[in-house]
TORPA-4810 file (N, C-alpha, C, O; in nm, 3 decimals):
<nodes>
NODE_1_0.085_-0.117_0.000_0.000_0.000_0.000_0.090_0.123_0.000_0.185_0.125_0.078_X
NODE_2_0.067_0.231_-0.086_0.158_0.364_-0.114_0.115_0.387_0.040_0.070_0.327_0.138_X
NODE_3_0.170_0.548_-0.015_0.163_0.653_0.166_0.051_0.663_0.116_-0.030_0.575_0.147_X
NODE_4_0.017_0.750_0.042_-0.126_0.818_0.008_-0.243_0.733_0.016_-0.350_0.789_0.038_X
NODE_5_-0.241_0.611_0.001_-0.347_0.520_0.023_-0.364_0.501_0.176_-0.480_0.497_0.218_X
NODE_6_-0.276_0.490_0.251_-0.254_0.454_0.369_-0.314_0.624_0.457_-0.413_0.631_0.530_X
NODE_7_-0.274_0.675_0.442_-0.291_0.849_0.479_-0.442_0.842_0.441_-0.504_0.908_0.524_X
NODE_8_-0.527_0.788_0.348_-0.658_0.851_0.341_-0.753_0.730_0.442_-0.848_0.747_0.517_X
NODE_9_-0.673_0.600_0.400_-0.752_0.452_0.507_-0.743_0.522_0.668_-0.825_0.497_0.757_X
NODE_10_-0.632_0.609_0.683_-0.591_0.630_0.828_-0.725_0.709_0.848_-0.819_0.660_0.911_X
NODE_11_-0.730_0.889_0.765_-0.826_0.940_0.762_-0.996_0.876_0.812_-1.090_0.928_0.873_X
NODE_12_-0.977_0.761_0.758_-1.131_0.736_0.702_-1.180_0.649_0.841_-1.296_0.657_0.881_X
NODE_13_-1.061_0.554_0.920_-1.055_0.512_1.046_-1.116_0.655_1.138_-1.224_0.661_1.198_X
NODE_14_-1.016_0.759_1.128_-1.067_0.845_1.221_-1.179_0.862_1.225_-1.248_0.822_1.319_X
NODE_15_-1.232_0.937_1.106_-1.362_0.999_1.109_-1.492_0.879_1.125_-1.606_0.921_1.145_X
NODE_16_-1.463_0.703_1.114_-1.565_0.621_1.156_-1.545_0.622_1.338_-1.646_0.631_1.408_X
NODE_17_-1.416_0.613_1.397_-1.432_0.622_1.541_-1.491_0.773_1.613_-1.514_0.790_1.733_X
NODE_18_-1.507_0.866_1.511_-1.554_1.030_1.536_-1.694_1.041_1.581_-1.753_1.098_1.673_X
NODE_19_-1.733_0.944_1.459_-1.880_0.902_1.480_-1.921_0.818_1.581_-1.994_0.849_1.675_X
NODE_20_-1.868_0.701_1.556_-1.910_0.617_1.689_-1.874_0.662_1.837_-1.930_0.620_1.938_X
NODE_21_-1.772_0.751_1.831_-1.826_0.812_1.950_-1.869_0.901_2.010_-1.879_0.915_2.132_X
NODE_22_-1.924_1.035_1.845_-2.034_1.048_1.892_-2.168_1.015_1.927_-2.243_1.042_2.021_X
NODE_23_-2.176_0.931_1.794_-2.319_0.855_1.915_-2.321_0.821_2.020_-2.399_0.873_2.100_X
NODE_24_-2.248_0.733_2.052_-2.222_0.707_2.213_-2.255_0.805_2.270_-2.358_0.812_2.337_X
NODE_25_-2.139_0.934_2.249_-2.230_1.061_2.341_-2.328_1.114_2.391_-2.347_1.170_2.499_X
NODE_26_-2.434_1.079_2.242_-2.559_1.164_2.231_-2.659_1.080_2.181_-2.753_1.106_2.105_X
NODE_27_-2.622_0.962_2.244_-2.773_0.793_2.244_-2.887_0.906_2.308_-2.973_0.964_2.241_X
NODE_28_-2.873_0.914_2.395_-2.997_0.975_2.473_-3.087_1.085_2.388_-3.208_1.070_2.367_X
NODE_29_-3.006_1.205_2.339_-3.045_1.307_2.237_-3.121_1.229_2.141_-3.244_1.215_2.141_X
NODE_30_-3.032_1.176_2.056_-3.080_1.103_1.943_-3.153_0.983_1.964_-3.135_0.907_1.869_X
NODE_31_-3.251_0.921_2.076_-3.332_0.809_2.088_-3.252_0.711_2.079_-3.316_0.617_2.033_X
NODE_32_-3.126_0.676_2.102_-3.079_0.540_2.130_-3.055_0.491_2.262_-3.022_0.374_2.284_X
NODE_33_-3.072_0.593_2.365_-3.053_0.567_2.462_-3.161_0.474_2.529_-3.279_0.474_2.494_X
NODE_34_-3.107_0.391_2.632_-3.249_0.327_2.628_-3.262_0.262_2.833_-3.317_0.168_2.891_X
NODE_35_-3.190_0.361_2.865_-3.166_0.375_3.022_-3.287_0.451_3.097_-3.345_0.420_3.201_X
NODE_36_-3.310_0.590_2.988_-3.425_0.694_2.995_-3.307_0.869_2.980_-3.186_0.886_2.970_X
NODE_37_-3.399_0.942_2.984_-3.289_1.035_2.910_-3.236_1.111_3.019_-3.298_1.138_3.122_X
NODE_38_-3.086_1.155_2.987_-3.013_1.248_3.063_-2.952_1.122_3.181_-2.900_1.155_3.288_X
NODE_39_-2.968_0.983_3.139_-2.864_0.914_3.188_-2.782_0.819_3.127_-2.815_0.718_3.065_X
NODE_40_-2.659_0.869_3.156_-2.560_0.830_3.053_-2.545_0.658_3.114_-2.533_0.640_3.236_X
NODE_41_-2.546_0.569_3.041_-2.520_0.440_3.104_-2.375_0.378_3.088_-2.275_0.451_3.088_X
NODE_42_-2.367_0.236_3.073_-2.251_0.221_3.109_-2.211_0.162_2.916_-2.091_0.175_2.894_X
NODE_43_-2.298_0.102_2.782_-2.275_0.100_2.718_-2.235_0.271_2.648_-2.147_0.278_2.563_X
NODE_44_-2.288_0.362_2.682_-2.250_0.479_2.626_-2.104_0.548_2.670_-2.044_0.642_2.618_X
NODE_45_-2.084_0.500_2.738_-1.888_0.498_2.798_-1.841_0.413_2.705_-1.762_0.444_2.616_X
NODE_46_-1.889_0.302_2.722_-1.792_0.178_2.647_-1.777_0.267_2.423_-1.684_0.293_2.346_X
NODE_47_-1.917_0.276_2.419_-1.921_0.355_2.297_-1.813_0.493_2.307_-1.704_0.441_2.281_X
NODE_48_-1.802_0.564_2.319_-1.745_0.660_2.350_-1.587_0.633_2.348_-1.515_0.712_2.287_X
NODE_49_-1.533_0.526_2.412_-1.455_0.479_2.502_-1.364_0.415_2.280_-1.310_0.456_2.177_X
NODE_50_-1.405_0.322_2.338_-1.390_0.220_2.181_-1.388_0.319_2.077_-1.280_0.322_2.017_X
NODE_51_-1.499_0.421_2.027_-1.483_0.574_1.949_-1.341_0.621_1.967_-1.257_0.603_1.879_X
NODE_52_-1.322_0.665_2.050_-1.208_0.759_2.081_-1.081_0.644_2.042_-0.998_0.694_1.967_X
NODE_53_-1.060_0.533_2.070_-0.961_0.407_2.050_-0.949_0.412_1.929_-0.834_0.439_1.893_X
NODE_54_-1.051_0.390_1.819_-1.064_0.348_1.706_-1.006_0.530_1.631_-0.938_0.518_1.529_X
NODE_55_-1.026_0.645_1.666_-0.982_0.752_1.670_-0.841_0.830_1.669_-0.808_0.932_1.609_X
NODE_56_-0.767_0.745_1.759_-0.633_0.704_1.806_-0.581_0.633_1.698_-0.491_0.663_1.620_X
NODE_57_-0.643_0.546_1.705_-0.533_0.461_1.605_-0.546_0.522_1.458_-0.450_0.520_1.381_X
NODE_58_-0.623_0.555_1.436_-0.653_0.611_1.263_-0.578_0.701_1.269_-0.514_0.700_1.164_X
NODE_59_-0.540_0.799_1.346_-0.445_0.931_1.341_-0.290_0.853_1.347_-0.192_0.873_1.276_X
NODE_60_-0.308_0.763_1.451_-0.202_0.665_1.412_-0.158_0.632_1.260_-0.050_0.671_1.215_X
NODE_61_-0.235_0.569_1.197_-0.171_0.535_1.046_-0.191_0.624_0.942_-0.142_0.600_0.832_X
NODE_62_-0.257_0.723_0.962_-0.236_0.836_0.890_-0.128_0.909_0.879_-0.083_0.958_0.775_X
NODE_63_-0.065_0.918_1.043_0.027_1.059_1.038_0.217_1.011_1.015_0.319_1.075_0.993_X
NODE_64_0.173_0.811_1.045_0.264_0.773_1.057_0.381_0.775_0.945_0.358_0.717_0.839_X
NODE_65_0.511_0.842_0.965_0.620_0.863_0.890_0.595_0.721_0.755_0.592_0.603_0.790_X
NODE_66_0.580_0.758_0.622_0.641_0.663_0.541_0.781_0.654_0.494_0.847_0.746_0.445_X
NODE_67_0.818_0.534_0.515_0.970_0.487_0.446_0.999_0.568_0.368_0.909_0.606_0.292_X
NODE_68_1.136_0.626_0.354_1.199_0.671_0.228_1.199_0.542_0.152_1.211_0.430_0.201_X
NODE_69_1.184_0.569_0.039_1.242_0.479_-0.091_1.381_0.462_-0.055_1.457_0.547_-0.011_X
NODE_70_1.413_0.288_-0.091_1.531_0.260_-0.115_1.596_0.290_-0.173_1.556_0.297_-0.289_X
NODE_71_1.759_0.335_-0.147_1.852_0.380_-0.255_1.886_0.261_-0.340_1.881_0.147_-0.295_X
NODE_72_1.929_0.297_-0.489_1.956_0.217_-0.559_2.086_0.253_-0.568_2.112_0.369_-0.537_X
NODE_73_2.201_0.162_-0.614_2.335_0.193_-0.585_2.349_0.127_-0.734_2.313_0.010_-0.747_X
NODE_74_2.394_0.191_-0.833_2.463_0.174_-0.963_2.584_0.144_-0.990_2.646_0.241_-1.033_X
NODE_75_2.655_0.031_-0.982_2.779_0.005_-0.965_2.857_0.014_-1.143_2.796_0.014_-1.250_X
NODE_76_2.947_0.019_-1.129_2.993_0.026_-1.268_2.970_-0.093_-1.381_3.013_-0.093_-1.496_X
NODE_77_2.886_-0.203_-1.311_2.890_-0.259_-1.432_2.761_-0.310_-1.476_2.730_-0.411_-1.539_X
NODE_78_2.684_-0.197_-1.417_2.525_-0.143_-1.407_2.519_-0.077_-1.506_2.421_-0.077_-1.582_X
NODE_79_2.606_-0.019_-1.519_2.610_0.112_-1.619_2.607_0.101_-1.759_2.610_0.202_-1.828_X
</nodes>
């Protein structure tokens, strides 16, 4: 996989853990909550929690340094 492929998969990790933990956040707002509203339970941590992980790591393989290209060494009877 190039950098650039890898740099946009990293991207695309982030912004799915962005989401999942915003929902997690805002189950209750948005009717997923199912505790009753304005209480955060213990799957909406774990959501949140796993979000932010999955978040981490995508900035992880996004930002991560790619290899220089190998030098090629031309010896004289390369030439």
């Amino acid at each position: 996989m190039d950098a650039h492929a890898r740099r946009l998969v990293g991207w695309v990790i982030v912004a799915a853990g962005v989401v999942v933990a915003g929902v997690g956040a805002l189950a209750d707002q948005i009717g997923l909550g199912g505790e009753g509203p304005d209480k955060f339970a213990g799957k909406q941590v774990a959501a949140v929690v796993v979000g932010l992980i999955v978040a981490a790591v995508g900035l992880v393989v996004a930002l991560w340094p790619s290899r220089p290209p190998e030098p090629t060494t031309a010896g004289p009877a390369d030439r």
